[in-house]
C-alpha positions in Angstrom: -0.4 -0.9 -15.7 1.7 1.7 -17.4 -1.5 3.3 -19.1 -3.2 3.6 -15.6 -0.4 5.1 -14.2 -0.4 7.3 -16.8 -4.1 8.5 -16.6 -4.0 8.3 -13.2 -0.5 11.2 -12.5 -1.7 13.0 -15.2 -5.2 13.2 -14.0 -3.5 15.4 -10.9 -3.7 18.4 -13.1 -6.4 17.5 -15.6 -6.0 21.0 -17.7 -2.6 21.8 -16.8 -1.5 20.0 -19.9 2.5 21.2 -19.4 2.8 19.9 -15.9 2.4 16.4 -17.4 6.2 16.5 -18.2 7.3 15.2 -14.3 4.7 12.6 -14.4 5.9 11.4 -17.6 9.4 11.3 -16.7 8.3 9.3 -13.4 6.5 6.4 -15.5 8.7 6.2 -18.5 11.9 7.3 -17.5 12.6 6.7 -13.3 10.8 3.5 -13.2 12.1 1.1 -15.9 15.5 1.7 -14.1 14.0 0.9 -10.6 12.8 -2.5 -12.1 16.5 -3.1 -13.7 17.9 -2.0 -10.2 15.9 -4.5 -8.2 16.3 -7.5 -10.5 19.6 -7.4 -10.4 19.7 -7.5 -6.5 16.9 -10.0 -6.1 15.5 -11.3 -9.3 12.4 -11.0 -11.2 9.5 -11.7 -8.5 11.0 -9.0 -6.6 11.2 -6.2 -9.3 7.5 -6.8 -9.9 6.8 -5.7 -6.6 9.1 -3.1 -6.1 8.4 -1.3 -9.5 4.6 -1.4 -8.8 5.0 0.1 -4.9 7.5 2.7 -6.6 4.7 3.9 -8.8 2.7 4.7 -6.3 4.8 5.8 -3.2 2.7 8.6 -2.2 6.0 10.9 -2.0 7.5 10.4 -5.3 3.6 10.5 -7.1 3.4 13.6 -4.9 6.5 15.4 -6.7 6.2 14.3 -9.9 2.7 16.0 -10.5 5.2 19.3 -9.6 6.9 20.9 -12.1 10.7 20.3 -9.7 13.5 19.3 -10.5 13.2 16.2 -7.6 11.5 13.6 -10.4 14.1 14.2 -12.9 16.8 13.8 -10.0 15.2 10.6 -9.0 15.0 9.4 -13.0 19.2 10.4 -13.4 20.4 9.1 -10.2 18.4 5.1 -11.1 19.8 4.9 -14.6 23.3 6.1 -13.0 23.0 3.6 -10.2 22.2 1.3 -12.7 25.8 1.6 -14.3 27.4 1.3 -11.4 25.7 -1.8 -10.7 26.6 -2.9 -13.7 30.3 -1.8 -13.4 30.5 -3.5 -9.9 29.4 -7.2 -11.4 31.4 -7.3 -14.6 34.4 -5.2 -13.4 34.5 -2.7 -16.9 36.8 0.2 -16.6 35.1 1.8 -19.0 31.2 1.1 -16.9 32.7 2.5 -13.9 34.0 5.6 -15.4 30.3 6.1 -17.4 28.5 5.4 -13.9 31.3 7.8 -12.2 30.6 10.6 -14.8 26.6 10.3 -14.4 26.7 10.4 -10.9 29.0 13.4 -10.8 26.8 15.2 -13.7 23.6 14.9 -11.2 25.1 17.7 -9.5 23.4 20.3 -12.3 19.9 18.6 -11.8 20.1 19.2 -8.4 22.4 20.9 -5.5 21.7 17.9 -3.3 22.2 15.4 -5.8 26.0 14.4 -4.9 24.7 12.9 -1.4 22.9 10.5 -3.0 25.1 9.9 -6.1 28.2 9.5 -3.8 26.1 7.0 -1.9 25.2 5.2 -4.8 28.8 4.8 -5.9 30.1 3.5 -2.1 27.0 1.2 -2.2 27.8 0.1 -5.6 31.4 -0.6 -4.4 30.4 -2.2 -2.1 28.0 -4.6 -4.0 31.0 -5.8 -5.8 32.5 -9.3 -5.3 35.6 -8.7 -5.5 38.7 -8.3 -2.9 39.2 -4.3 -1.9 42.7 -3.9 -3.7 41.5 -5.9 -7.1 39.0 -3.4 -6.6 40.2 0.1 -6.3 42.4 -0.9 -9.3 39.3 -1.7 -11.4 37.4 1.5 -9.7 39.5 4.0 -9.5 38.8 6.2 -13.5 35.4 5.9 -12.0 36.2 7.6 -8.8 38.5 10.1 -10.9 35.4 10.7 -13.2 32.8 11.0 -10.4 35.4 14.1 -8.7 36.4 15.4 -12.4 32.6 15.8 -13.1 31.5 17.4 -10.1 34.3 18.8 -8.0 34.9 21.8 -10.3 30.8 23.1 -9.8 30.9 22.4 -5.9 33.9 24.1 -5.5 32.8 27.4 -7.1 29.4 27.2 -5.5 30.1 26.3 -2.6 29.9 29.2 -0.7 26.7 29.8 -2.3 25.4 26.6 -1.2 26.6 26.8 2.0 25.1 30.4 2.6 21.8 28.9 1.5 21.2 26.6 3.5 22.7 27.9 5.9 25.5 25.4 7.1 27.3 26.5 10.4 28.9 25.2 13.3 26.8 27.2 15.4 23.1 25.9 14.3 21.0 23.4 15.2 21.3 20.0 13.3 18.6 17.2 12.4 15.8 20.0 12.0 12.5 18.6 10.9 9.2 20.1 10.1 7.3 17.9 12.6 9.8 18.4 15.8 10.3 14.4 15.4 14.0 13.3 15.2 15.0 12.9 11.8 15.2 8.9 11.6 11.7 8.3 12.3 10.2 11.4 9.9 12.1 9.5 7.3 10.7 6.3 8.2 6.9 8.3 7.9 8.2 9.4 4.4 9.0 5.5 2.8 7.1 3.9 4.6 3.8 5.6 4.6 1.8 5.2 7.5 0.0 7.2 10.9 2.8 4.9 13.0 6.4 3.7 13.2 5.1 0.2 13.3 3.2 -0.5 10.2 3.2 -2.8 7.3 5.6 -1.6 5.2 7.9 -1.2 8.2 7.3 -4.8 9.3 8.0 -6.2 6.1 11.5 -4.3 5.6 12.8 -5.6 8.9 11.7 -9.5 7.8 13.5 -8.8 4.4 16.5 -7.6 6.2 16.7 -10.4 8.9 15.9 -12.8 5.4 18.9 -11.3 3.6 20.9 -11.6 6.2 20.0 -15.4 7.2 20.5 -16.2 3.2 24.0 -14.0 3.6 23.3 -11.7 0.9 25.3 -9.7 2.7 26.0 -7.4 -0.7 22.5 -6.6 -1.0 22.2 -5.8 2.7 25.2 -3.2 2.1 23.7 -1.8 -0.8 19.9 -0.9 0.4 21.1 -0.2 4.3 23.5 2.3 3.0 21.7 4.0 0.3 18.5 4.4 2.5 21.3 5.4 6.0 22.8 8.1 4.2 20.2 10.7 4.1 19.5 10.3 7.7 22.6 10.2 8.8 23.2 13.3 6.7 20.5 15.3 8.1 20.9 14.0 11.1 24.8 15.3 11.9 25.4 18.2 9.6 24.3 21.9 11.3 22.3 24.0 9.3 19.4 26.7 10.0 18.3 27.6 6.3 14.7 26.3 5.5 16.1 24.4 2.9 17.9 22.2 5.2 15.2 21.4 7.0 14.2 17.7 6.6 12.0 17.6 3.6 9.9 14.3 2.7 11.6 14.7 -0.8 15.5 14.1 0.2 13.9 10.4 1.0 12.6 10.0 -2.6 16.3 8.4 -4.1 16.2 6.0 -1.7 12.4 4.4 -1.6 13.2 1.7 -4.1 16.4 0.5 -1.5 13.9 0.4 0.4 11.4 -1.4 -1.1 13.5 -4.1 -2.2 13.9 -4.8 1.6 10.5 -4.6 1.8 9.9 -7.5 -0.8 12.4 -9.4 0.7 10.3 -9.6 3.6 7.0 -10.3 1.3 8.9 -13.0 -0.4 10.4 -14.4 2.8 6.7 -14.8 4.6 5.3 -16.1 1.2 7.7 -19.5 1.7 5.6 -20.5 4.3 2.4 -21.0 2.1 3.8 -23.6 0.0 1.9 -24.0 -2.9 0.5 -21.1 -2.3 3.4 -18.8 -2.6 2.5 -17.1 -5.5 -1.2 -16.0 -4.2 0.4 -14.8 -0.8 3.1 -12.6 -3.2 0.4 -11.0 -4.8 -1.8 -10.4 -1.9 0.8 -8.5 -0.3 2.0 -6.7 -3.1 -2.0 -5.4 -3.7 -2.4 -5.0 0.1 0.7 -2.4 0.1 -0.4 -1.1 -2.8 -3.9 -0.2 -1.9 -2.3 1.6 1.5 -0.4 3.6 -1.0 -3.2 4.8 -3.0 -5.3 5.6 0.1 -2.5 8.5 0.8 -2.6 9.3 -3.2 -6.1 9.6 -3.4 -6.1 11.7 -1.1 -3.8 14.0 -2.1 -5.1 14.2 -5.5 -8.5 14.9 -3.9 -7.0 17.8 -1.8 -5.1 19.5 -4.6 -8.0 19.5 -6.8 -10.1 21.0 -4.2 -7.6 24.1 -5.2 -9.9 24.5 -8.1 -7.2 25.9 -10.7 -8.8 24.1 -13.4 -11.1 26.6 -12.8 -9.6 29.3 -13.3 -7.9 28.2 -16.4 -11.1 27.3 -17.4 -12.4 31.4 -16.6 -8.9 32.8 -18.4 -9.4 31.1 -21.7 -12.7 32.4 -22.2 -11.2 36.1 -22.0 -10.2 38.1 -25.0 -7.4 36.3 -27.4 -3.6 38.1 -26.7 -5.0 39.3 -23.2 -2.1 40.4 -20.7 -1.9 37.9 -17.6 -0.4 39.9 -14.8 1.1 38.3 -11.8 -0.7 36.8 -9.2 -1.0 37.4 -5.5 -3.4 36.0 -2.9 -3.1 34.1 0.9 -1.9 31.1 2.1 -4.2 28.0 3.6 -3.4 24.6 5.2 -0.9 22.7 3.0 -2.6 20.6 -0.2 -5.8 21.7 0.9 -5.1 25.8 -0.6 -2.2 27.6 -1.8 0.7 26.9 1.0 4.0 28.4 2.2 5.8 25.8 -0.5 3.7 26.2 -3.2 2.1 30.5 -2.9 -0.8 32.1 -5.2 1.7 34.4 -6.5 2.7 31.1 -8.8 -1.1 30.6 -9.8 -0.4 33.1 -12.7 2.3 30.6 -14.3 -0.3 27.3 -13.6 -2.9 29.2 -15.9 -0.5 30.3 -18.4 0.6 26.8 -18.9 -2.8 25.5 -19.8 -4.3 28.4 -21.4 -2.1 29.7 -24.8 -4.4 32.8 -26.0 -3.4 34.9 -23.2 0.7 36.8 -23.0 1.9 36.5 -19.7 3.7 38.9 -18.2 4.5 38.2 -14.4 5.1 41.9 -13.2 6.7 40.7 -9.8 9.8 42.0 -10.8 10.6 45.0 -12.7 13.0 43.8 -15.0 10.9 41.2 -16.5 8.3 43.0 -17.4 10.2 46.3 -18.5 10.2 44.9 -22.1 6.6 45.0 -22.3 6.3 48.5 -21.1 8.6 49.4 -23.9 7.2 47.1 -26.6 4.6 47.2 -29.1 1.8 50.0 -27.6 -1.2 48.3 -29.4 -4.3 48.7 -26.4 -5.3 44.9 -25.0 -7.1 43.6 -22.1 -5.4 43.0 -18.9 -6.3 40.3 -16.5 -5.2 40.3 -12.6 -5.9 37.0 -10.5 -6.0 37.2 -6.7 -7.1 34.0 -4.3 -8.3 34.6 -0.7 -8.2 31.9 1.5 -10.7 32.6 4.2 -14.1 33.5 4.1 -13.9 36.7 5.6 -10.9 38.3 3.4 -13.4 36.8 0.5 -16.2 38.5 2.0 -13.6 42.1 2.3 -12.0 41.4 -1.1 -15.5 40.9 -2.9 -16.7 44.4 -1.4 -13.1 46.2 -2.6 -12.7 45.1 -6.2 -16.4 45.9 -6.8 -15.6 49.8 -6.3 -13.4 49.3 -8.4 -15.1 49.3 -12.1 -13.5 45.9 -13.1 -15.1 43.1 -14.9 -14.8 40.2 -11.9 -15.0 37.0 -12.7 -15.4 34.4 -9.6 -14.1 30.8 -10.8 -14.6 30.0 -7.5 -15.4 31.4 -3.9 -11.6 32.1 -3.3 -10.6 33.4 -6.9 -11.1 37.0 -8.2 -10.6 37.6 -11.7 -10.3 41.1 -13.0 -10.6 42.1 -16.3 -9.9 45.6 -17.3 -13.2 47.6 -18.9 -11.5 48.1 -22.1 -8.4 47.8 -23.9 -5.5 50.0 -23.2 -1.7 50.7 -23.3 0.9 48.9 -21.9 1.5 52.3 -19.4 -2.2 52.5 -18.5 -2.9 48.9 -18.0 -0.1 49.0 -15.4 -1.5 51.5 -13.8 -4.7 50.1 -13.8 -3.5 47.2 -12.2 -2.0 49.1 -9.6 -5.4 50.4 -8.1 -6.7 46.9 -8.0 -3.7 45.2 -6.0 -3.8 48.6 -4.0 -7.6 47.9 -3.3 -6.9 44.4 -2.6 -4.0 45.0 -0.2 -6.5 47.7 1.9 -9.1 44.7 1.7 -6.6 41.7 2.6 -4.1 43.0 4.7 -2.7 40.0 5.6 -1.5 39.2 2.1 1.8 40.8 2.6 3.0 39.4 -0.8 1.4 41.6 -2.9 3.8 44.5 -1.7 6.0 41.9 -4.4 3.6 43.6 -7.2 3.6 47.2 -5.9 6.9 47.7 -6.2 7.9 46.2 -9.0 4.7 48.4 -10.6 6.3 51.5 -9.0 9.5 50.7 -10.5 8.4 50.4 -13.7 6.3 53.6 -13.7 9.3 55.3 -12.3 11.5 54.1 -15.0 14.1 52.5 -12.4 14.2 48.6 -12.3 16.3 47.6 -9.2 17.4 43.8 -9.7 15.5 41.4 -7.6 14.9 37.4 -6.4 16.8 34.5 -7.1 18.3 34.7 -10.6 16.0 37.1 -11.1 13.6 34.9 -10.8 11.0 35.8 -7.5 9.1 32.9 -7.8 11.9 30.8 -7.1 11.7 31.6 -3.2 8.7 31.2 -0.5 10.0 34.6 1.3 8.6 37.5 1.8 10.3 39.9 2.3 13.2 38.7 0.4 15.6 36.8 2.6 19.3 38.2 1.9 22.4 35.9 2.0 25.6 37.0 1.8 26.5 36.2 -1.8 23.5 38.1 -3.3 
């Protein structure tokens, strides 16, 4: 099961051999916690299940063929929640501060992370046998290491975080992408499905109303507060940054909660068959599963269609120690092009990563690519990539570039790439590259982005750098122009 898994993630991005690092830390890492997790709350039979509907969730499969930090969020926060399972059954001091201190540490994989990890700490409390005051005496170095660990970061950033996502008293809260209220986008998100009502769905409610009758009243606490607190969280709090909109990946921590439910109900139907209890088990399980991989294969299918194996493909035939310049191009319906979330300007850094006989050097920003004006003036190739969504600004672009003397390559009909005539200078090739993103940007209008890749050109044939994006990092936000908060 593992190797298909395997070959089936990192089959995503066939040639994009360094993006295989999220898809590994899904199978190897995330998951043999998620089946330690749900044995411990409902035995064997039911880890089966819910490790083999956690490997194909379509939203965590979704993120962890991205190179984001949500995979390795989900991976930290299961083998933390782990501990402090652990801590709650056998009452070790020394477990709950190790399950305290993991959960507080989450906070550097991610700024979102202590929702879940002080979740998984209350639900692990509660999960405990014993009485509240026995407790808190056995708990508390835990609590004390969860703060110690993570107070210190949230209280210097927490201006910073508030500013980003915009947290006020005077915006809107429970935003969503769809306009739907927050509860039932989440519901979408775990349990995949075109309606409220649906098999997974169905199931969960039977395992809760199982649990309940069989007063397994811990496990109830555990998975109905881990899966509640997102929601409720995005629900209440006001925000009106686009990062606090409701995204399908602030569900992803809490799928296996929710699956357990989910098998509860499976395993709860499958008493009726008698003898056979075991064949109605695995029919489920496979039925489930194969609804999962319908929303999988279909997003692999759509993000292939982007064709950037192509384009790899096109760059590694170029001329060894070629400069790869930065990237521009328009954005298309989401999975099925270049999107808002995920632009062409990062196409670029996808090729790089596959193809290791080429130098990048992502001109975007001035400052980044000031060392290789300055450095070594031995003439080489450049190499400029632009995408064009529509037909008609391919049809425009196609006319433009040709005046311009470069050698074109067309990976495919969205993709331009430009190769300079000759070798030249660091100086000259920026130059050069100028007059194609200029030609481009009179041909595409509509790509606004590349503006990105004038400026930081003009700056660096001025001499002037001017600081710019996110740790000086542009590719870290969708926005264009630059969005300013007030810490920046």
């Amino acid at each position: 099961m593992h190797f298909w898994l395997e070959h089936f993630l990192l089959g995503w991005w066939p040639s994009l051999g360094s993006l295989r690092v999220p898809s590994l830390v899904f199978i190897c890492v995330a998951l043999p916690a998620v089946a330690l997790i749900a044995r411990r709350l409902l035995g064997d039979e039911a880890s089966a299940g819910v490790v083999l509907l956690t490997a194909a969730s379509p939203i965590p499969v979704l993120y962890a063929t991205f190179g984001r930090p949500h995979t390795m969020l989900f991976a930290w926060l299961m083998w933390s929640t782990l501990l402090a399972l652990k801590a709650a059954e056998s009452g070790s001091r020394r477990l709950w501060v190790a399950a305290g201190a993991a959960l507080g540490l989450s906070v550097f994989v991610h700024p979102t992370a202590p929702l879940y990890a002080g979740t998984a700490l209350i639900a692990a409390l509660l999960y405990a046998r014993r009485a509240p005051r026995a407790l808190l005496r056995e708990a508390w170095p835990g609590l004390a290491a969860f703060a110690l660990t993570f107070g210190p970061y949230y209280l210097r950033t927490l201006h910073v975080l508030g500013d980003r996502y915009g947290v006020s008293s005077s915006a809107a809260s429970g935003r969503t992408f769809s306009g739907r209220p927050v509860w039932e986008d989440a519901l979408r998100f775990v349990a995949p499905g075109a309606h409220d009502l649906n098999y997974f769905s169905v199931f969960a409610v039977i395992g809760l109303a199982a649990l309940l009758v069989q007063r397994q009243y811990r496990v109830v606490a555990f998975c109905v507060v881990t899966v509640a607190a997102p929601i409720v969280f995005f629900s209440v709090v006001p925000a009106s940054g686009d990062s606090a909109l409701f995204f399908d990946r602030y569900m992803i921590p809490v799928i296996p909660a929710f699956l357990v439910l989910v098998m509860a109900g499976v395993l709860a139907f499958a008493r009726f068959a008698g003898p056979f209890r075991l064949v109605v088990i695995v029919a489920a399980v496979g039925w489930l599963l194969v609804h999962e991989l319908h929303y999988d294969l279909r997003h692999r299918d759509h993000t292939r269609a982007i064709g950037v194996e192509a384009v790899a493909d096109a760059a590694a035939r170029q001329p060894a120690g070629s400069v790869l310049f930065g990237s521009t191009g328009t954005s298309g319906a989401l999975f099925s092009a270049f999107d808002y979330g995920h632009p062409a300007n990062l196409l670029d850094r996808y090729v790089a990563l596959s193809v290791h006989s080429l130098d990048l050097v992502d001109d975007d920003s001035c400052e980044r690519a000031l060392p290789f004006l300055q450095g070594a003036q031995t003439p080489r190739y450049g190499i400029w990539l632009f995408y064009a969504v529509a037909p008609e600004e391919q049809q425009a672009a196609a006319t433009a570039l040709a005046r311009t003397g470069a050698v074109i390559d067309r990976p495919g009909r969205a993709y331009f790439l430009l190769r300079s005539p000759k070798p030249l200078a660091p100086e000259a090739l920026i130059r050069l590259g100028r007059s194609y993103r200029l030609a481009w940007r009179a041909a595409v209008p509509s790509n606004l982005r590349v503006n990105e890749l004038l400026i930081a050109d003009r700056q660096l044939l001025h001499g002037r750098c001017i600081p710019y994006g996110d740790l000086g990092d542009p590719d870290i936000s969708p926005h264009w122009p630059p969005v300013k908060t007030t810490h920046q």
